[in-house]
C-alpha positions as CSV (number, residue, x, y, z in Angstrom):
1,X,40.0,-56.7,-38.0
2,X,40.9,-60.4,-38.1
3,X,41.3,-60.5,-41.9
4,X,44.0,-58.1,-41.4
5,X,45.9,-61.1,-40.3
6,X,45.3,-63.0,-43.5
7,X,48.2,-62.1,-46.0
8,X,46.6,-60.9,-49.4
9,X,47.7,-62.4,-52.7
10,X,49.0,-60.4,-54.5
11,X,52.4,-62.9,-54.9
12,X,49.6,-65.2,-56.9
13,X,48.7,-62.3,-59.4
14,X,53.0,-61.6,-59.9
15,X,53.3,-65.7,-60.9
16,X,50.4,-65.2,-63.0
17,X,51.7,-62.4,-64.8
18,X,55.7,-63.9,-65.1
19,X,53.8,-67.6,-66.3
20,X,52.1,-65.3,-69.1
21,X,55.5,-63.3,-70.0
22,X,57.6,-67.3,-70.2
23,X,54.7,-68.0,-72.8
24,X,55.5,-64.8,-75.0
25,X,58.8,-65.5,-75.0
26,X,58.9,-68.8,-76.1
27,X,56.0,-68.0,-78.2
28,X,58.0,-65.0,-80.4
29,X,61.9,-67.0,-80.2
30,X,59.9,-70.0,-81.0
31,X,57.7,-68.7,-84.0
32,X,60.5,-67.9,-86.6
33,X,61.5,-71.9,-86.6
34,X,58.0,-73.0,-87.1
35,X,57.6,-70.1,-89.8
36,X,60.9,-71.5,-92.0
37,X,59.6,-73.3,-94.3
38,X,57.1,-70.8,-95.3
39,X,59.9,-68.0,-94.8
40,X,62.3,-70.2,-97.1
41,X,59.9,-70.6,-99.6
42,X,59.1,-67.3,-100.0
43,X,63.2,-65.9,-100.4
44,X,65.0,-68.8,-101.4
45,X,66.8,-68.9,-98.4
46,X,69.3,-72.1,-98.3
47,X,70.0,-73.8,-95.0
48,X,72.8,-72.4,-94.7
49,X,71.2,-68.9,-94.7
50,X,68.6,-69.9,-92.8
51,X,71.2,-71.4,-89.9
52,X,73.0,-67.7,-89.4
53,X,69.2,-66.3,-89.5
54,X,68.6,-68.3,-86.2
55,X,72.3,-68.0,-84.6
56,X,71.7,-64.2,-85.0
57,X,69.4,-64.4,-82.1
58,X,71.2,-66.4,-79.9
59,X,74.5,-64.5,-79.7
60,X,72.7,-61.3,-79.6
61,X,70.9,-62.9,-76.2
62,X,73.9,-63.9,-74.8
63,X,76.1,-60.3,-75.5
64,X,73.4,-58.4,-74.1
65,X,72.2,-60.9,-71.3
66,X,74.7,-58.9,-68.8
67,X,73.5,-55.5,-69.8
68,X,69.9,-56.3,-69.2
69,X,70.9,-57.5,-65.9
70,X,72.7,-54.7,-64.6
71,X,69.3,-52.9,-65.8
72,X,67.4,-54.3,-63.7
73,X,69.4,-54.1,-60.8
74,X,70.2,-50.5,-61.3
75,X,66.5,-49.4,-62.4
76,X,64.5,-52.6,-61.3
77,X,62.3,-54.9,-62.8
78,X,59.4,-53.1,-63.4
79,X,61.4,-50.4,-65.6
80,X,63.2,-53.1,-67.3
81,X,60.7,-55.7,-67.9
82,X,58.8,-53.4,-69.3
83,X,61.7,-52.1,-71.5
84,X,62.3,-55.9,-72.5
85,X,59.2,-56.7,-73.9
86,X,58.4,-53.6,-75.8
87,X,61.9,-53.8,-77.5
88,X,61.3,-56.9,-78.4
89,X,57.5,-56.5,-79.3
90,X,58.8,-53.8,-81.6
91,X,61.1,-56.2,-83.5
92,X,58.9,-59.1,-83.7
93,X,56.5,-56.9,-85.4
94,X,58.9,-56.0,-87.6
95,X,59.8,-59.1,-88.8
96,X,56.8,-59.3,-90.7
97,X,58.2,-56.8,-92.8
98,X,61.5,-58.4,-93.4
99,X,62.3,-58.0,-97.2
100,X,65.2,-60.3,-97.6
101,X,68.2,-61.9,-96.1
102,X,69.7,-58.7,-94.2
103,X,66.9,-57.2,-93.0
104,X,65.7,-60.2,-91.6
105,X,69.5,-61.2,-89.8
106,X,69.6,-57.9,-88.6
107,X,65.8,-57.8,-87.1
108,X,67.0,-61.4,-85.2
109,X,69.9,-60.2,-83.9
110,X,67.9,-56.9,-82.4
111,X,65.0,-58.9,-81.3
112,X,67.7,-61.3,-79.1
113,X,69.1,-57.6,-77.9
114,X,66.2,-56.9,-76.9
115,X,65.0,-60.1,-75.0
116,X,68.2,-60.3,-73.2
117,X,67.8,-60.1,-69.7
118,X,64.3,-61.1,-69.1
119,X,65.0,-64.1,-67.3
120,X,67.9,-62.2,-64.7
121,X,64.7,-60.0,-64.3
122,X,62.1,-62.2,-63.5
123,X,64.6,-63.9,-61.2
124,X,64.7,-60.2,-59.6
125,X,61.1,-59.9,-58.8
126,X,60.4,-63.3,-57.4
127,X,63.4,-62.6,-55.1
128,X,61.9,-59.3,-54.2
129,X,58.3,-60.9,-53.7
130,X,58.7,-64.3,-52.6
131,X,59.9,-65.5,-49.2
132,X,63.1,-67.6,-48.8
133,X,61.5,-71.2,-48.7
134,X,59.2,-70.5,-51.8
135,X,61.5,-69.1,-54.9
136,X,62.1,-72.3,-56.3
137,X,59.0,-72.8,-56.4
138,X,58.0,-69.4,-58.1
139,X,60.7,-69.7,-60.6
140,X,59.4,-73.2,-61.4
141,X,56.1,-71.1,-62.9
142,X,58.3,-69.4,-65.0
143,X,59.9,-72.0,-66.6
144,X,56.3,-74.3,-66.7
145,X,55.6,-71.1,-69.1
146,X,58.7,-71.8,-70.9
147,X,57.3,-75.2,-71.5
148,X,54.1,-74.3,-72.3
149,X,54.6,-71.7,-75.3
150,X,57.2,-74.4,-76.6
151,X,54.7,-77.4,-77.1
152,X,51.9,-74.7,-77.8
153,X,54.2,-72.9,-80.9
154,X,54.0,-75.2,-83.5
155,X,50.5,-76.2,-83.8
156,X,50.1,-72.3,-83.3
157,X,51.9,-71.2,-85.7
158,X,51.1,-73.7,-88.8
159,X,47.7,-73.2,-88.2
160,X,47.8,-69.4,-88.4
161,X,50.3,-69.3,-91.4
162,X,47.2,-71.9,-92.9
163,X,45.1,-69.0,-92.7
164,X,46.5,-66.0,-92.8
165,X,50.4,-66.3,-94.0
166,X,53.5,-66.0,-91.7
167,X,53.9,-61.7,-91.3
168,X,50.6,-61.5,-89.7
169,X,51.6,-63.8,-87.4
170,X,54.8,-62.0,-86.3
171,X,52.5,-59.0,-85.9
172,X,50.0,-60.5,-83.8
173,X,52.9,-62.1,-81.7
174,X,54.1,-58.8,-81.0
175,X,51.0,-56.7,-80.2
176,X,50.6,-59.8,-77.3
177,X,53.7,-58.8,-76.1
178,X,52.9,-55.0,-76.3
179,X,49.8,-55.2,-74.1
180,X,51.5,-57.6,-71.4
181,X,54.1,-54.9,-70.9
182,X,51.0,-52.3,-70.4
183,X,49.5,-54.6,-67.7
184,X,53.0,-55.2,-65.7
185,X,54.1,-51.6,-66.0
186,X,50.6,-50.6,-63.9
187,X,50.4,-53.0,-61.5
188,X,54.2,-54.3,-61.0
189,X,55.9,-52.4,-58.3
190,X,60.2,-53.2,-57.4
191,X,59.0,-53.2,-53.4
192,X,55.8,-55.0,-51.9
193,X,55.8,-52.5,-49.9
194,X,55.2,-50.3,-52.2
195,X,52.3,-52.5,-53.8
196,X,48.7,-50.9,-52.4
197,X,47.1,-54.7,-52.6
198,X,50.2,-56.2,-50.0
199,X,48.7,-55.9,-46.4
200,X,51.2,-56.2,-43.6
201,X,50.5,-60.1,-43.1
202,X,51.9,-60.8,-46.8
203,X,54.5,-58.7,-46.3
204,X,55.3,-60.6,-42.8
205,X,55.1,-63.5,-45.1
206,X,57.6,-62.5,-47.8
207,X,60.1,-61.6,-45.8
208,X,60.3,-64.4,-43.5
209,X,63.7,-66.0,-44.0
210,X,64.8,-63.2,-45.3
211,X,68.5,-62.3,-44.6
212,X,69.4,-58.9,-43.9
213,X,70.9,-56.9,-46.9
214,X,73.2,-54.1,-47.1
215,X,72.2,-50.7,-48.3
216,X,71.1,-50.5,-52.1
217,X,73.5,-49.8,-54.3
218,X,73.9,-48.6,-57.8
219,X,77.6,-50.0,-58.4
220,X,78.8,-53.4,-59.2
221,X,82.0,-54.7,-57.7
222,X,83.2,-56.2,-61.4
223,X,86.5,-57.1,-60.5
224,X,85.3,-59.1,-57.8
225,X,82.8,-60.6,-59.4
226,X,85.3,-61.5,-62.5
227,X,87.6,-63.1,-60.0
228,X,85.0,-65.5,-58.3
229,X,85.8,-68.8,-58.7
230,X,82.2,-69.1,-57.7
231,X,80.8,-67.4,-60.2
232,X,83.1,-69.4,-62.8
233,X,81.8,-72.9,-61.3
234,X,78.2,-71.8,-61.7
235,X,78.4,-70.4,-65.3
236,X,80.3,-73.3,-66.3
237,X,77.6,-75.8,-64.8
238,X,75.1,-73.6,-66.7
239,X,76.8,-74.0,-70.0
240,X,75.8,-77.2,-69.7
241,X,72.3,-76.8,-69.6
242,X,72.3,-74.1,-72.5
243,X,73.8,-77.2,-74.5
244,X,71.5,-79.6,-73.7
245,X,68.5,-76.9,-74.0
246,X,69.5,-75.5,-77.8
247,X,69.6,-79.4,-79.2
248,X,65.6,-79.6,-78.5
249,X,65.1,-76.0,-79.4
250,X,66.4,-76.7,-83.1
251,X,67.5,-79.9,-84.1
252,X,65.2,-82.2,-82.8
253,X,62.8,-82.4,-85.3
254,X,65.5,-83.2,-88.1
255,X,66.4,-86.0,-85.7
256,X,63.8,-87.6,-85.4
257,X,62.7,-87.7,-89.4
258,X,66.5,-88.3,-90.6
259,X,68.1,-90.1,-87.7
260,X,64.8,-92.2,-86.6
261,X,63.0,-92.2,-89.7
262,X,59.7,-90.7,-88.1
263,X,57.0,-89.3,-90.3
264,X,56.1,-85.8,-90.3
265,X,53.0,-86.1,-88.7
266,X,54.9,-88.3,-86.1
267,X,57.5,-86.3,-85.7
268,X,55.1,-82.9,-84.6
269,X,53.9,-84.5,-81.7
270,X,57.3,-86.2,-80.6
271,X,58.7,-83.2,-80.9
272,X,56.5,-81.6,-78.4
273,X,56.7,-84.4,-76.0
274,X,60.4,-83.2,-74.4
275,X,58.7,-80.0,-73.9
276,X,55.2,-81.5,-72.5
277,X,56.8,-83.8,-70.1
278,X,59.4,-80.4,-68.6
279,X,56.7,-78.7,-67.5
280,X,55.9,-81.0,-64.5
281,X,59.6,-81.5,-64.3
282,X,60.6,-78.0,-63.8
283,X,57.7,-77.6,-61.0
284,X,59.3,-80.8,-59.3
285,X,62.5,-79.3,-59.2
286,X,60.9,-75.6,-57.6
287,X,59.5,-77.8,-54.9
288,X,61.9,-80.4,-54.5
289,X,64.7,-77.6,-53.6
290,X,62.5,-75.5,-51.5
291,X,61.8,-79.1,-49.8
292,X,65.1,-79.7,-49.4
293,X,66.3,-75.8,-47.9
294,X,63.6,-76.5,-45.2
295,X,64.4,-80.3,-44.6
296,X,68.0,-79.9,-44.6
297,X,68.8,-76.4,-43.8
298,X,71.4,-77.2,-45.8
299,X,71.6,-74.8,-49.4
300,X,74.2,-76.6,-50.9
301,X,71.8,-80.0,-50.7
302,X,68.7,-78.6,-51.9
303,X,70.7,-76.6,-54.6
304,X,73.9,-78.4,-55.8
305,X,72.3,-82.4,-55.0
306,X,69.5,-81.6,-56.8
307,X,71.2,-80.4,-60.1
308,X,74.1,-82.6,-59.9
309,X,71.0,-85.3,-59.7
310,X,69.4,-84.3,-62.6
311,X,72.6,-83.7,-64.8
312,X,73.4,-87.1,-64.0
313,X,70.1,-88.7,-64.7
314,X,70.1,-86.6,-68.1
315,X,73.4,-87.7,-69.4
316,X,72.4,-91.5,-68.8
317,X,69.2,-91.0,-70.7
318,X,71.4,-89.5,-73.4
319,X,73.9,-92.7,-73.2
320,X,70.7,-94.9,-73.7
321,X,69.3,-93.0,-76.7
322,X,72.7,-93.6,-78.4
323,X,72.6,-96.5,-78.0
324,X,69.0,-98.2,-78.1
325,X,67.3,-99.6,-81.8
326,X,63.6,-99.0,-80.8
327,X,63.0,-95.8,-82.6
328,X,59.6,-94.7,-80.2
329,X,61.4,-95.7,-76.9
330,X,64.8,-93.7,-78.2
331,X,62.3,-90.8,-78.6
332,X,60.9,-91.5,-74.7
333,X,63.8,-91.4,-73.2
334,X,64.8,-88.0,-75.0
335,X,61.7,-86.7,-73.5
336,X,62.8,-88.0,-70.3
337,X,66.7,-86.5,-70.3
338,X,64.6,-82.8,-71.3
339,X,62.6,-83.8,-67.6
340,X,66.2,-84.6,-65.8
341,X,67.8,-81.6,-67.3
342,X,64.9,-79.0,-66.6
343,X,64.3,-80.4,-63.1
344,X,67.7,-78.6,-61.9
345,X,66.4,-75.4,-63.5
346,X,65.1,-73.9,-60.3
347,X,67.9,-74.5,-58.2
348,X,69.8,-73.1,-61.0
349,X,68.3,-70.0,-60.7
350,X,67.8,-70.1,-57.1
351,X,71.5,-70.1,-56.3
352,X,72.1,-67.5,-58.4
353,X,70.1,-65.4,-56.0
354,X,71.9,-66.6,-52.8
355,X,74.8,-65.6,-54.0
356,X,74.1,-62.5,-55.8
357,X,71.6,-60.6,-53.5
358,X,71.1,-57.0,-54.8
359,X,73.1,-57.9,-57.7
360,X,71.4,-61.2,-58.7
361,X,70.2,-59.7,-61.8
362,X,74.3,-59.0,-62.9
363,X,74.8,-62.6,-61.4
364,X,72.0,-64.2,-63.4
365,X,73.1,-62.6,-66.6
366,X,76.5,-63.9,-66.2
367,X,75.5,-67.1,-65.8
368,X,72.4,-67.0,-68.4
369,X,75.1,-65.7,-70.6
370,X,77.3,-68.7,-70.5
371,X,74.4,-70.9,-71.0
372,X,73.5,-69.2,-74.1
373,X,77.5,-69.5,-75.8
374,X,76.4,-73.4,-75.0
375,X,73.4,-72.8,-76.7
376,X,75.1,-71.0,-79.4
377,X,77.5,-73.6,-80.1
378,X,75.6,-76.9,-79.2
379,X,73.6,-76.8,-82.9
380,X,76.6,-76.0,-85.1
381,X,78.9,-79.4,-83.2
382,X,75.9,-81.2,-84.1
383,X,75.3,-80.1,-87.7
384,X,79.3,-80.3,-88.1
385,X,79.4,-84.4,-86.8
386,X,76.5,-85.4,-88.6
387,X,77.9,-83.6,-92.3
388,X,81.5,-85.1,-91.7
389,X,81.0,-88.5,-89.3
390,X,77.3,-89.1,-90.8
391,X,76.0,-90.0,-87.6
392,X,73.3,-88.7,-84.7
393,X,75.0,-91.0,-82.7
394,X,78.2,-89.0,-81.6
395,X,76.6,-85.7,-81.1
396,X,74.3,-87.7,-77.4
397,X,78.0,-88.9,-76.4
398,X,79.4,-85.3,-76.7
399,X,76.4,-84.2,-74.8
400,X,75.7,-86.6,-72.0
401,X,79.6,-85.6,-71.2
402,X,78.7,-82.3,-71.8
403,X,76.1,-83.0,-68.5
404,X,78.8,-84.9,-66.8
405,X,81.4,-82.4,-66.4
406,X,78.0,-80.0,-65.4
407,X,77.3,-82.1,-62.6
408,X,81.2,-82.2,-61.2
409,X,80.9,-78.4,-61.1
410,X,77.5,-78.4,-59.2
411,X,79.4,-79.7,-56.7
412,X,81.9,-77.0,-56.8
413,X,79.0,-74.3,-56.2
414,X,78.8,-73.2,-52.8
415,X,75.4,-71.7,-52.7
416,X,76.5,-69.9,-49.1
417,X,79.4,-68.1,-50.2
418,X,78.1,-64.5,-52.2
419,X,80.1,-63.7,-55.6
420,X,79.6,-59.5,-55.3
């Protein structure tokens, strides 16, 4: 009888399996940049080509990122997750049989359809599974996943095209996708207490803080949520972390051979620092604003101090880097701004689920989807100033003011007040 007073952890075995799904996904958006050259090679692609190859993705993410969303809040996360990562399974197998320059735009742009949404989702679950005072915290695992199948891709990746050639790859990528969706389907459930391993002492647990909700609902107020001034503050301060994000994501590399003269084999571990040194960061930043919520009891410190923080701390990094001769220590503090950005990630996330509630998944895909038009248009700015003003140095300018203006509208957030 007294274990029945020890809460179960299940809540452990849903982190596990969302830390595995942030690996995927970084591991199949990732594996196409490591797999250009070899891709290039093979078609004659010119960079140019290439370029709309990788921006078919990321406007497909962002048009669909809403969609997704309302998915999962109409038919939950287990349906949609589930949905996600097959469709986009599907696609990355597919890619191994791209054939030329259509084929493979048009397999991009589905593959982003398809992996739209899964962040709004896994935002959905950990609300539904975590207590109050602990979701930064979970969606910090998420993101540490993020970081982990960033840094692991490209060693991955060149290795395996070393052996076996790049479509195999995209296969294998996909049939790892295909059997995590097997695994969530059985054992994810929308409601704990619908979960046969969640005794009555975890479910105590998770819902402790818990505010009261109203009846579930299949509708979403649109106008309302259209008209927020709210919800305009927080996409806006997400736009700038898409911006920041997408520079790392595909122009680093190129930076740091052309603009700091590093050598290839320099240059592939350098480029996976940023992405090594996030992953603590983005765990700092789940606890630090769970901290903060119990310290303070005050939402709008642990959520908009801590990303107005960060934002700040990034764009000084960036201001440094633009400035400073020493090649390795311009390349540290890089690192460093990815840290300060991704830091503010969880709090990010989190607010989106004070404010949205049964709707965070619609509220999440708004502002995921504003992040991802910053993503979309951070790498074309920067391959447009370095073509016409031939220099790197412009593009950390635009982009530490990029982080400023982010970090007057964190303070416009109010974390308290609900958008829907």
């Amino acid at each position: 009888m007294q274990t029945l007073n020890i809460p179960t952890r299940s809540r452990t075995t849903l982190l596990c399996l969302i830390f595995a799904l942030t690996v995927i996904t970084y591991l199949d958006r990732l594996c196409i940049s490591a797999a250009a050259p070899a891709i290039r090679a093979e078609f004659g692609f010119s960079t140019t080509q290439m370029g709309y190859i990788f921006s078919a993705f990321t406007f497909a993410y962002a048009a669909f990122e809403i969609p997704s969303g309302w998915f999962g809040d109409r038919y939950g996360a287990r349906l949609a997750l589930t949905r996600i990562v097959l469709w986009w399974s599907f696609f990355t197998i597919l890619t191994g049989a791209a054939f030329g320059f259509m084929s493979l735009f048009i397999l991009r742009f589905l593959f982003g359809a398809g992996e739209a949404g899964a962040f709004p989702n896994i935002a959905r679950a950990i609300s539904r599974w975590m207590p109050a005072s602990q979701q930064g915290r979970g969606l910090s695992m998420a993101f540490i996943g993020l970081s982990i199948g960033s840094a692991i891709t490209a060693p991955l990746v060149f290795t395996l095209l070393e052996l076996q050639g790049w479509r195999w790859t995209f296969v294998e990528f996909g049939i790892i996708g295909a059997l995590w969706s097997f695994v969530w389907y059985r054992w994810f459930r929308d409601n704990p207490e619908d979960h046969t391993g969640v005794n009555e002492a975890e479910l105590k647990l998770i819902r402790t803080g818990a505010t009261a909700s109203k009846p579930e609902s299949h509708s979403v107020p649109w106008s309302r949520l259209f008209r927020s001034r709210n919800m305009i503050f927080i996409c806006l301060m997400y736009f700038a972390f898409g911006y920041g994000l997408y520079f790392y994501i595909t122009w680093l590399p190129t930076y740091l051979i052309e603009g700091r003269g590093f050598s290839i084999g320099s240059t592939k571990w350098l480029s996976a620092l940023p992405w090594a040194v996030s992953a603590p960061a983005f765990l700092f930043g789940g606890w630090l604003t769970d901290r903060l919520v119990v310290a303070t009891g005050s939402l709008k410190v642990a959520r908009c101090g801590v990303g107005a923080a960060g934002y700040m701390l990034s764009a000084i990094s960036l201001i440094t880097v633009a400035q400073i001769q020493n090649n390795l220590l311009a390349a540290v503090l890089l690192a460093l701004a990815l840290s300060f950005q991704t830091m503010t990630a969880s709090a990010a996330w989190g607010v989106c689920l004070d404010v949205g509630r049964r709707n965070a998944g619609v509220v999440t895909g708004f502002m995921n989807t504003v992040g991802n038009i910053g993503g979309a248009l951070a790498p074309i700015f920067v391959g447009y100033a370095v073509k016409n003003y031939g220099s790197w140095t412009l593009p950390f300018y635009v982009m530490a003011g990029v982080f400023i203006f982010g970090a007057v509208m964190w303070l416009c957030v109010n974390p308290k007040t609900q958008v829907v």
